[in-house]
C-alpha positions in Angstrom: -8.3 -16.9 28.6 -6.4 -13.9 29.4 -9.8 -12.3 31.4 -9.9 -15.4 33.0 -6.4 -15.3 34.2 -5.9 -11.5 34.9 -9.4 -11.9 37.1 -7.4 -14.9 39.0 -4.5 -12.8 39.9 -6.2 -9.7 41.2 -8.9 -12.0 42.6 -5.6 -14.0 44.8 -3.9 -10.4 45.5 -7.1 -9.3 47.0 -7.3 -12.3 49.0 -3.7 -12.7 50.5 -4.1 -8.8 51.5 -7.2 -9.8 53.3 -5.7 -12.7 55.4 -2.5 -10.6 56.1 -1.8 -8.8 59.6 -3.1 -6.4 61.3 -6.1 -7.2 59.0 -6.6 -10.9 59.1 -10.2 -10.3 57.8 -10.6 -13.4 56.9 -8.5 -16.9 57.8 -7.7 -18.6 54.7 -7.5 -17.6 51.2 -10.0 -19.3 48.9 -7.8 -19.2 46.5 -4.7 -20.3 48.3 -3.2 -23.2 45.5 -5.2 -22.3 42.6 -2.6 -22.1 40.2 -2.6 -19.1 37.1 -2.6 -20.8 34.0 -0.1 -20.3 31.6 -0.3 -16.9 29.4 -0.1 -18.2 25.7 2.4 -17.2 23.5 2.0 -14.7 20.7 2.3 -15.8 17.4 1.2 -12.8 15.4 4.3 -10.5 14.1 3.7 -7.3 11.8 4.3 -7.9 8.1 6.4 -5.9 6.2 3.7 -3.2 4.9 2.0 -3.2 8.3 5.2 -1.8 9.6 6.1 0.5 6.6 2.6 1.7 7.6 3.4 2.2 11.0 6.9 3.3 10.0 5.1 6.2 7.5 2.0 7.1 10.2 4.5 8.0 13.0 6.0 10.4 11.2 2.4 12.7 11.0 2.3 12.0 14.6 4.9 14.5 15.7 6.9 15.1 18.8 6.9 12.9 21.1 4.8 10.0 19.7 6.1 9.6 16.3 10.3 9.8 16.8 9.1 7.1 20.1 7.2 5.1 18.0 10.5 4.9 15.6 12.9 4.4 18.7 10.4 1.4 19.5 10.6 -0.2 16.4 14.3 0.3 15.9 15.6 -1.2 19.2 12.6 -3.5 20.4 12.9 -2.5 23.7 10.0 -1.4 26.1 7.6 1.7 25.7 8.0 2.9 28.9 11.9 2.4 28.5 12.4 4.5 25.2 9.8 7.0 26.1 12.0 7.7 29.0 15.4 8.2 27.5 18.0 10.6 28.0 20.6 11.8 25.7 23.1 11.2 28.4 22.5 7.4 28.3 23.2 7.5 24.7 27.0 6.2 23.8 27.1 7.8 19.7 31.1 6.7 20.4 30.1 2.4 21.0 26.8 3.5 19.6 25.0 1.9 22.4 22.4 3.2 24.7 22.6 2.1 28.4 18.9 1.9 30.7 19.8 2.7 34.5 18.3 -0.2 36.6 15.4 1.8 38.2 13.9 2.1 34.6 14.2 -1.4 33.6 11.8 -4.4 34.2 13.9 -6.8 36.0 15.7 -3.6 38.2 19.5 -4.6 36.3 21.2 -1.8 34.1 20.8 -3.0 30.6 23.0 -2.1 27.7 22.4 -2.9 24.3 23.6 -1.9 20.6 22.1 0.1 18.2 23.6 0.7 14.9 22.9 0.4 11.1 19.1 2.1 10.5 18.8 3.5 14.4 22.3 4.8 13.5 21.5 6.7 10.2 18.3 7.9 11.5 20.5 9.5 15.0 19.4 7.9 17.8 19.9 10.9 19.5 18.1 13.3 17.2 14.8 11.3 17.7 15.3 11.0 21.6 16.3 15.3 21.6 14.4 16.0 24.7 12.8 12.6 26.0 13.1 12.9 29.7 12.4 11.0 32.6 9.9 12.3 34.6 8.0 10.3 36.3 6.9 8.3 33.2 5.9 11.4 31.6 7.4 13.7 29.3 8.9 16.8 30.5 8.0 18.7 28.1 3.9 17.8 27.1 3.3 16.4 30.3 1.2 13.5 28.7 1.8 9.8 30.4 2.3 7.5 27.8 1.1 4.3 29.8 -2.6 5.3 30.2 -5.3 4.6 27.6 -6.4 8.4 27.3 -2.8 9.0 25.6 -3.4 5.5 23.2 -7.0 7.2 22.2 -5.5 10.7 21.5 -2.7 8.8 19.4 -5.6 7.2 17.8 -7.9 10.0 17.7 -4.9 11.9 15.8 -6.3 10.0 12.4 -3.7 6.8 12.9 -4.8 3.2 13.1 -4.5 1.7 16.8 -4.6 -1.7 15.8 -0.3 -1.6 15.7 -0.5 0.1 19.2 
């Protein structure tokens, strides 16, 4: 179902690109008001020793992965999101950590809590030289939203069935 409806959307994109001006290469869309099914919900969540695994393979992963995959577990926000934070958007005082708007999916500034485990562990300690640049890290230079960096984490000996 998910092919099905990923092929639809770049199928549409393609098409409304081809009827726009100066291209008009064709007249009408064929798919003008087919509508995209409905994504279905997940259901699945990680048990207990599936994330104790996780919790215990991040660690051999090393800088960056490992203290990113921690940050991602401990504040459930977006890869993307914690693989670029800054120490600067981290409040250790209200112990909260503030995302500028351009990072964020929906473009708004979002500021959320972090305390209790994400506390004890230092927030800041794991995030010590995450930088935005450009979706990359400034110090490896490895993009962490491609599938070559999700092989080499799995390459590295770890399971990528939790990534």
């Amino acid at each position: 179902m998910g092919e099905r409806r990923n092929t639809l959307a770049v199928g549409r994109t393609l098409f409304r690109w081809c009827v726009k001006p100066p291209r008009r290469y064709i007249k009408h869309s064929p798919l003008e008001g087919v509508e995209l099914p409905k994504p279905k919900k997940r259901k699945r969540i990680l048990s207990d020793d599936e994330i104790r695994t996780v919790w215990g393979s991040a660690d051999s992963l090393g800088y960056p992965f490992g203290p990113i995959c921690k940050l991602l577990m401990l504040t459930g926000q977006r890869r993307t999101e914690i693989a670029s934070l800054r120490r600067d958007w981290i409040n250790e005082k209200e112990q909260t950590i503030i995302l500028p708007d351009w990072l964020t999916k929906n473009k708004k500034e979002h500021t959320f809590p972090y305390n209790g485990m994400a506390r004890r562990r230092r927030v800041s300690a794991l995030a010590k030289n995450c930088c935005f640049t450009s979706t990359r890290f400034a110090d490896s230079g490895q993009n962490l939203n491609t599938p070559r960096t999700l092989r080499t984490i799995s390459r590295s000996g770890q399971s990528n069935r939790f990534l």
